[in-house]
N, C-alpha and C positions, 0 to 999 in steps of 0.2 A: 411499671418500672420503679415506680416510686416508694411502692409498697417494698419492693426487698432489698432497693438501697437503705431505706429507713429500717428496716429491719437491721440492715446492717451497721447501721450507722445509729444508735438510738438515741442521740446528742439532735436528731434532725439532716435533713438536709443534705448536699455537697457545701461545704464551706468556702473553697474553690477551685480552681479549676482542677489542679493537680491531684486534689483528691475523687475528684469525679472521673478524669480521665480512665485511669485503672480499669473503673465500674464499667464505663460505655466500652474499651477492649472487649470485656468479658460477654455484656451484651449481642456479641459483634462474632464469637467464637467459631461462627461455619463459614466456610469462604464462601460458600454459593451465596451468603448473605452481604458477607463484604464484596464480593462482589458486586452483586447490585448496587448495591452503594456507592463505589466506583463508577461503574455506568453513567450510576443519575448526577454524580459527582460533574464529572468530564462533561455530560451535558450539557449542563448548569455553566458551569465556565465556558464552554464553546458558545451556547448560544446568547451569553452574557457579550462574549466579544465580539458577535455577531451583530447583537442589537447595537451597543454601541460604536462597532466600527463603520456601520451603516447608517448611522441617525436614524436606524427604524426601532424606537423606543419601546413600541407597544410590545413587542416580543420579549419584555421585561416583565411583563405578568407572567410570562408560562413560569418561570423559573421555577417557582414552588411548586407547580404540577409536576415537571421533570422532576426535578430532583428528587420531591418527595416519594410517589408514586414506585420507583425501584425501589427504595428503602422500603417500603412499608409492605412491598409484595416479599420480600426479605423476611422483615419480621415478623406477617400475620403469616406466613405459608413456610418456611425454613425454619427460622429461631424459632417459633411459636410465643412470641414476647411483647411487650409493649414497648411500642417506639419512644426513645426518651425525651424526642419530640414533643408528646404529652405534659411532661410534666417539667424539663428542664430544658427550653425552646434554646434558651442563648448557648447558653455548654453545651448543645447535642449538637450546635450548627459549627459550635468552636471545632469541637471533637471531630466532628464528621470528615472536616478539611484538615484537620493532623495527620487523622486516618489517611488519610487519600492521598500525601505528601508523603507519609514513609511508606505507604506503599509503594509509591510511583520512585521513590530512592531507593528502597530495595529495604528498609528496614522495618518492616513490620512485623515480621518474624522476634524478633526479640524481644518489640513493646511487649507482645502476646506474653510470649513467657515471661516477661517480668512482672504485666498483669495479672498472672494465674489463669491466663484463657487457654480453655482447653481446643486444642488446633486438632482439629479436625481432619 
């Protein structure tokens, strides 16, 4: 991923978030991909409230297996891309939970095309 934000961007970098945002839309472009992402999204937060509405803590290590796990079947087998995960750990986790917010509002549809993501 990093290789063709940089491409895109030959200053370097996401400078922050706003401009990165855009990028990870575009990355994201197949719903079967956002979808998964949602999945492991929902997860994440269920079993987040889970562990701690239980005081069973331990089940605070799965999170990054959950969550990850859909996304990355998403991206290695769908998008055919690299996860921005790799290379932009905190803006991909920022993004991820945007994403999954206008979706669950009903406005993902627009980020897209204001993106330039092509919707599949």
């Amino acid at each position: 991923m990093s290789d063709k934000y940089e491409a895109a961007h030959p200053d370097g970098g996401p400078k922050d978030f706003t401009s990165f945002f855009p990028y990870y839309l575009r990355e994201h472009a197949h719903p079967l991909c956002r979808s998964l992402h949602y999945i492991g999204t929902t997860l994440v937060i269920t079993l987040a409230a889970y562990a701690i509405g239980t005081a069973q803590y331990v089940y605070l290590w799965g999170l990054p297996v959950v969550g990850y796990f859909f996304a990355w079947v998403g991206h290695f087998f769908i998008e055919k891309n690299k996860p921005a995960t790799f290379t932009y750990p905190l803006w991909s986790l920022i993004a991820d939970f945007k994403m999954y917010f206008l979706f669950i509002t009903g406005r993902i549809g627009p980020a897209l095309d204001a993106a330039g993501a092509r919707r599949r």
